[in-house]
N, C-alpha and C positions, 0 to 999 in steps of 0.2 A: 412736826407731826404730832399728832395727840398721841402721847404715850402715859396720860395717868390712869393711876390703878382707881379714880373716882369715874372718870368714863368704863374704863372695862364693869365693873360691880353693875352700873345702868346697865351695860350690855347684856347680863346675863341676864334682867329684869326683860328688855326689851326684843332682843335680838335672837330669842331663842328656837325661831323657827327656822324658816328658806336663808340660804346661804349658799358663797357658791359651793361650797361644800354639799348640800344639799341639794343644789344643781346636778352637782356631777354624780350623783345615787339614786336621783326622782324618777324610780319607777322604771325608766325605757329597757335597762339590761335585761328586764322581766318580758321585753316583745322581740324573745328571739325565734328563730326559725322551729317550729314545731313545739312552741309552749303557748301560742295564743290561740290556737284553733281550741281547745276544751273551754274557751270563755265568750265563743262567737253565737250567740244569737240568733234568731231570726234575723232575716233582713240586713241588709247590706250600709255600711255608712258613706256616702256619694265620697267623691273628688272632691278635695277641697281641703282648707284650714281652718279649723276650729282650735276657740279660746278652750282649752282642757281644765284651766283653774288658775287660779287667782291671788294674792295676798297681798296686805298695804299693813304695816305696824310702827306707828308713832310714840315716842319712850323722851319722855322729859326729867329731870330730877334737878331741885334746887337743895343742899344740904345731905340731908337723911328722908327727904321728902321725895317720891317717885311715883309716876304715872303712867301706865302702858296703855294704849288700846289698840286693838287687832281686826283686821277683817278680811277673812278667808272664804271661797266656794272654789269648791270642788264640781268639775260640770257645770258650771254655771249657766245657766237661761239670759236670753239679752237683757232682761234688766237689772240682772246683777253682772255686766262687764265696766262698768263703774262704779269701784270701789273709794273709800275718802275713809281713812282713820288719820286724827287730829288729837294732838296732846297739848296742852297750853299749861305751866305754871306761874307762879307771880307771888312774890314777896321779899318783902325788903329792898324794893327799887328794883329787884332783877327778874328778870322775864326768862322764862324756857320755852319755847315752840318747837312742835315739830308735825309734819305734815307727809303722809304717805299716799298716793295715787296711782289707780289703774285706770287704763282706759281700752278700748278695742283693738289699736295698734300701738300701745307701750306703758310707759309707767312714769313717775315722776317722784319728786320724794325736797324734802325743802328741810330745815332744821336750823335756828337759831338760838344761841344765849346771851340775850343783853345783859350784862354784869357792871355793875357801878364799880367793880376792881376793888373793893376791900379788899386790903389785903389778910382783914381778920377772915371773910368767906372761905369758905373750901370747895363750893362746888355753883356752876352753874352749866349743866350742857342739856343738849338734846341730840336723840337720832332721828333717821328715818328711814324706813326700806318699803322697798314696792317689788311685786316679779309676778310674771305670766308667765306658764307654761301653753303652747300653743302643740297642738297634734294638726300634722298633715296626713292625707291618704291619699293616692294615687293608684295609676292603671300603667304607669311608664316608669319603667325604671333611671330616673335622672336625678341626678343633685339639684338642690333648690338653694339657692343663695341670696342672702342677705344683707341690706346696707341699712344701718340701726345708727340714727346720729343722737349724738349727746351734746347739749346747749346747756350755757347756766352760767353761774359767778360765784363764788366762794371769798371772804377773807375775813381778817380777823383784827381788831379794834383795843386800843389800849398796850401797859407794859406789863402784864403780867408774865410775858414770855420771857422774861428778861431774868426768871427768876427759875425755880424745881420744875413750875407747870408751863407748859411750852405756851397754852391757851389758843387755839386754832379751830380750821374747821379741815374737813376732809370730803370727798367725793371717791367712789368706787362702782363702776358698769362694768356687768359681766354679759356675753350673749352666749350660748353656748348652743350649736348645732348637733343634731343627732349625727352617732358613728355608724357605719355599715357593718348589719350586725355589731355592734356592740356588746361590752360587756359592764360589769363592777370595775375590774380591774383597766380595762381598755379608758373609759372615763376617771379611775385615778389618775389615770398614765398622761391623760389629756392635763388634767388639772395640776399636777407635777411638774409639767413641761411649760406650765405658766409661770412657776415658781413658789406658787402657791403649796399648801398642805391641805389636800382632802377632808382628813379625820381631825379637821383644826375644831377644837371647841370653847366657848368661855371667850376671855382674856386672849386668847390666841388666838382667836377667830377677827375678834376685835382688831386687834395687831393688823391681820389680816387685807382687814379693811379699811383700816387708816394710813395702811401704806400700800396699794393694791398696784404691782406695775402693770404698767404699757405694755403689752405682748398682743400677738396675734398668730395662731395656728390657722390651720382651716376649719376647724370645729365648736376653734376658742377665741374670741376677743376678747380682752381687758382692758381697763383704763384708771388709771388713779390721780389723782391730784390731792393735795396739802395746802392750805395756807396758813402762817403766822402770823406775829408782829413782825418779824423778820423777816416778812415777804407775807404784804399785808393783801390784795386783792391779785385776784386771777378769774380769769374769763378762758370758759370751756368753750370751742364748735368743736367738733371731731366726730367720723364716721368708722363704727363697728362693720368689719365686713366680716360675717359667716357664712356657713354654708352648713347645710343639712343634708346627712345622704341619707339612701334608703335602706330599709332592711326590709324583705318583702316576706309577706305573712305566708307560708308554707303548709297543710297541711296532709296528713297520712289520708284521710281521703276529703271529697266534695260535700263539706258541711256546711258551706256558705260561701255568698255570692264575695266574701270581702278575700278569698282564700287566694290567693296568688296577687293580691293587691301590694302595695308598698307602704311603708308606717314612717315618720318622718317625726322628729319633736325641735323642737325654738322653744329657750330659754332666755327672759331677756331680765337682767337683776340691778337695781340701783340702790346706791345706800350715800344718805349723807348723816356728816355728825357735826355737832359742832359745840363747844364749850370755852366759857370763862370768855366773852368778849366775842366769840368766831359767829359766821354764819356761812348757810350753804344753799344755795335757790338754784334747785332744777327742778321746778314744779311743772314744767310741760315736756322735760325730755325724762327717760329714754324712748325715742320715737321710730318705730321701725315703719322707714319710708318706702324703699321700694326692695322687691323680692326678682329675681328670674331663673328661670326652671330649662335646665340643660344650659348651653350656651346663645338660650333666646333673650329680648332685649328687655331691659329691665320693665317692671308695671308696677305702678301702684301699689303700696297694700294701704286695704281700707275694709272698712264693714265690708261694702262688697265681696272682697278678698276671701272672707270667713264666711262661708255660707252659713245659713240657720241651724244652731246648732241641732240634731235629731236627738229622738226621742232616745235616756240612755240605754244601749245593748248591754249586756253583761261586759263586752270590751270596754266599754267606754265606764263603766261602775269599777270595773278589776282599775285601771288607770288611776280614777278619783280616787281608791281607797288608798293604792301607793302611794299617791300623792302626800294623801293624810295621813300614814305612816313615818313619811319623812319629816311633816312637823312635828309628829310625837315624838321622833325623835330627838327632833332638838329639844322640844320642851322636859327631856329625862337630861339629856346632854348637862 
């Protein structure tokens, strides 16, 4: 597993936004029953899934030398549900890449550091992370479930392992379904019960996700993988299954057509690293394939799936700005 304090230091540079950490606090505990009617609008938002927002953030570092770039929307319009931040270093024979992606139904995320193994070198890695936040609304009160596959290959090249720095790569997916009525705490509790730390930040967030186990709740799936010299390639297929319940929007009186409707949110999060020799390519998964709603048969999700996003209501702004809360936070983190 990567455990050098030269990757965590990158992390703080790169990895300061969405986490699962920041999964499990983005905004939904704020759409409980009689707090979202004062931010409803005219006009009603249809049935359906919508992409709510977005992030892709690629972080290379050869040395003392570091690179981040980011790309975030909140509410985004269809021509920004494809997102692409790309980091590339290069010197002294060794290469840092890293590559982050969103698309309409998942995300994807790639990181390599080709390392000539000097052993005078101290540093060659890269991350990368991707996450959509997806809002459902409905007219029915049923759970909506989820199968979210993750593909790809990881490992790691040369003996630097052999030595202080392990030199690997890593892989970490999270999906994470809304609770009924939820809260702050009820989404700790969720993220607890993975084994995980909520309030993880820095170095420890890192940690996090260079060793993120396998679990599965109903609300949470996880997946983690490693590779070293020591266990030099590994190949990913595996299926996230969640589920989303509802919590239905309630208000003191008939302010709007969306008032006794149901609120639903899908998080889907991928993070690879990789340094001193490692690589990690899951640049077309996480891929959420099919969805089904009560105990009907599975469908599709695809554009289709996510109707046109609407014009935004004050609900849909109050969401976005949460959203963008929870990167500032990380970015003070």
């Amino acid at each position: 597993m990567l455990r050098s304090w030269h990757l965590s230091a990158l992390a703080l540079a790169a990895l300061y936004s969405a986490s699962p950490a920041a999964s499990a606090q983005v905004s939904v505990p704020g759409f409980l029953p009689g707090s979202f009617a004062p931010y409803l609008a005219t006009g009603a938002v249809p049935d359906g899934w919508y992409l709510g927002s977005n992030l892709a953030t690629a972080g290379t570092a050869i040395d003392a030398i570091y690179d981040t770039q980011q790309q975030f929307h909140a509410v985004p319009n269809p021509a920004q549900f494809d997102l692409r931040a790309e980091s590339t270093l290069m010197s002294g024979g060794r290469t840092a890449s890293a590559l982050g992606l969103t698309h309409i139904d998942g995300v994807g995320a790639a990181a390599s550091a080709i390392d000539r193994l000097d052993p005078g070198s101290t540093l060659t890695a890269a991350v990368a992370q991707a996450q959509v936040w997806y809002w459902g609304y409905s007219s029915s009160n049923l759970p909506v479930s989820f199968d979210i596959r993750l593909s790809g290959h990881l490992g790691a090249t040369g003996s630097r392992g052999l030595g202080v720095d392990p030199s690997g790569a890593a892989v970490a997916a999270l999906a994470m379904g809304s609770l009924s009525n939820g809260s702050t705490e009820g989404y700790n509790s969720l993220v607890s019960g993975a084994g995980l730390n909520p309030a993880a930040e820095g170095a420890a967030l890192l940690a996090e996700l260079q060793s993120m186990p396998v679990t599965h709740q109903r609300n949470l799936a996880t997946f983690g993988a490693q590779a070293s010299v020591l266990d030099t390639t590994k190949s990913v297929d595996t299926v996230l299954h969640v589920t989303a319940d509802p919590t239905q929007i309630t208000c003191e009186t008939l302010v709007s057509p969306m008032c006794g409707k149901y609120f639903y949110f899908l998080s889907v999060y991928l993070f690879n690293g990789a340094e001193n020799g490692g690589f990690a390519d899951f640049s077309h998964s996480l891929k959420v394939e099919t969805f089904s709603v009560g105990t009907g048969a599975p469908q599709v999700f695809s554009a289709q799936t996510l109707s046109a996003v609407p014009e935004p209501t004050s609900a849909l702004l109050l969401a976005a700005g949460l959203s963008v809360l929870a990167v500032a936070r990380r970015k003070r983190g």
